[in-house]
C-alpha positions in Angstrom: 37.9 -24.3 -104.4 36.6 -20.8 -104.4 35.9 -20.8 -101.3 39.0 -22.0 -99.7 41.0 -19.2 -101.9 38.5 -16.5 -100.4 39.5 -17.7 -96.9 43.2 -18.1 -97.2 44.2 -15.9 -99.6 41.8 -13.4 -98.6 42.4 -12.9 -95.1 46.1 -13.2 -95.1 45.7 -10.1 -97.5 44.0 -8.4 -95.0 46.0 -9.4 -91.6 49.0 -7.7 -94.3 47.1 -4.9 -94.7 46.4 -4.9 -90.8 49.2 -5.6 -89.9 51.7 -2.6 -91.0 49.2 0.6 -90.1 48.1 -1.4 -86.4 48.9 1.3 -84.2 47.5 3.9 -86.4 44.2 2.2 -86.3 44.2 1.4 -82.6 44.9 5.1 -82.0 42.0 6.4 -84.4 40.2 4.2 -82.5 40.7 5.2 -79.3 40.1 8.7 -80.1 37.1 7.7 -81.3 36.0 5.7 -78.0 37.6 8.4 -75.9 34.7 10.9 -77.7 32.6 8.5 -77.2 32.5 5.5 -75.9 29.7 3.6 -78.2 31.7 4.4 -81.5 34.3 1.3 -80.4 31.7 -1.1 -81.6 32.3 0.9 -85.1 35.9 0.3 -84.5 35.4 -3.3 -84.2 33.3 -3.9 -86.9 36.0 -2.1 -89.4 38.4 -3.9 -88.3 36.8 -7.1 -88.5 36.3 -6.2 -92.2 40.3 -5.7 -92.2 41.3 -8.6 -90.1 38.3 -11.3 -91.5 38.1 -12.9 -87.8 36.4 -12.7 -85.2 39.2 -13.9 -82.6 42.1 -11.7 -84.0 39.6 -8.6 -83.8 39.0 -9.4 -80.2 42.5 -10.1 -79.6 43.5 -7.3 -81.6 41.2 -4.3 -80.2 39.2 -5.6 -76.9 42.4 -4.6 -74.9 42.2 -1.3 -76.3 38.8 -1.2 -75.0 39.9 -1.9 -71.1 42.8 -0.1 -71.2 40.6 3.0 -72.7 38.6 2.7 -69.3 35.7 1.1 -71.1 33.8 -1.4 -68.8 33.5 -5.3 -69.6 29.5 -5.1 -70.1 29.7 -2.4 -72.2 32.2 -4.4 -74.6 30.1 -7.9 -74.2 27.4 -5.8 -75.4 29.4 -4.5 -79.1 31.0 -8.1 -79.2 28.3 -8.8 -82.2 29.9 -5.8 -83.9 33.2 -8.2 -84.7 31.2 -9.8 -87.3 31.9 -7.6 -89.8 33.6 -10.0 -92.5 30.1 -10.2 -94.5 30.8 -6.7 -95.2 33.1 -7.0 -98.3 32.0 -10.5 -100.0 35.2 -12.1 -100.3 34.5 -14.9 -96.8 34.4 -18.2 -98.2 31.2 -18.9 -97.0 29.7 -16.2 -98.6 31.2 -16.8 -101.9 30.0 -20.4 -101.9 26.3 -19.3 -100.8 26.5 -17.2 -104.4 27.9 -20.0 -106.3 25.4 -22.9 -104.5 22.3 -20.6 -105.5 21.1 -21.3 -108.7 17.7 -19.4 -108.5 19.7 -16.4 -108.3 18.4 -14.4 -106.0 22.0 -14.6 -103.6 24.5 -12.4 -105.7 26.6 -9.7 -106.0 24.9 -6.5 -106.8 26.3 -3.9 -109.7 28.4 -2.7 -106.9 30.6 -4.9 -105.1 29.0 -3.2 -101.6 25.2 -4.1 -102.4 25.2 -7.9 -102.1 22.5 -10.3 -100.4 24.3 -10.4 -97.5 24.5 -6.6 -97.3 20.9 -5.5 -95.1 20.4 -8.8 -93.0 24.2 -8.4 -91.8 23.8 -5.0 -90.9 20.9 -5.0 -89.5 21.5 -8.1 -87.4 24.5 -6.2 -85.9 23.2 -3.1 -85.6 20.3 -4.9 -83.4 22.4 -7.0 -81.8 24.9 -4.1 -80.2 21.9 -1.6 -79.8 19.8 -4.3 -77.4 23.0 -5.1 -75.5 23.9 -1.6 -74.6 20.2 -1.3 -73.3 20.4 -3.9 -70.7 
């Protein structure tokens, strides 16, 4: 039950907060990708915290991304950076990971922003973003 109030009420919380301050965050944004170009993947993954999906990030911001002049391998390789809704732990799934674990080793940390999900999530995007822009 936990879970299922972490997804709904969570991320119709955030498309709310999204939603009203859009174009403001589409244009810092784009300033950002007009500076340079690589920081869009940092665009994506904060908005991905806002929006807590993958699709309505990509439908939200990738057309920012063309229309900025960016080309389509360049934003297949931040894609992974749209996975961003580990970030703050309020996703179902990650919820019920900390309430399943009774060894507890998954939980939050004294700080909301230190949880177990924190490094791996990071670092898996970070990775995954940095070895598609090399190819």
């Amino acid at each position: 039950m936990v879970a299922v109030i972490g997804i709904f009420g969570l991320a119709l919380a955030g498309r709310q907060l999204h939603r009203g301050p859009q174009g403001c965050h589409r244009a810092g944004i784009g300033q950002w990708a007009r500076a340079a170009p690589w920081t869009f993947a940092f665009g994506l993954f904060f908005a991905s915290v806002l929006l807590y999906s993958q699709g309505a990030t990509t439908r939200a911001l990738m057309p920012l991304g063309m229309a900025l002049g960016l080309p389509p391998p360049f934003l297949i390789a931040m894609f992974p950076s749209v996975n961003g809704y580990f970030f703050i732990p309020t996703y179902g799934s990650l919820i019920a990971a900390i309430n399943f674990d009774r060894s507890g080793t998954t939980r939050l940390g004294r700080y909301v922003l230190n949880h177990s999900f924190m490094i791996p999530g990071l670092v898996a995007t970070a990775v995954a973003v940095i070895v598609g822009l090399r190819k």
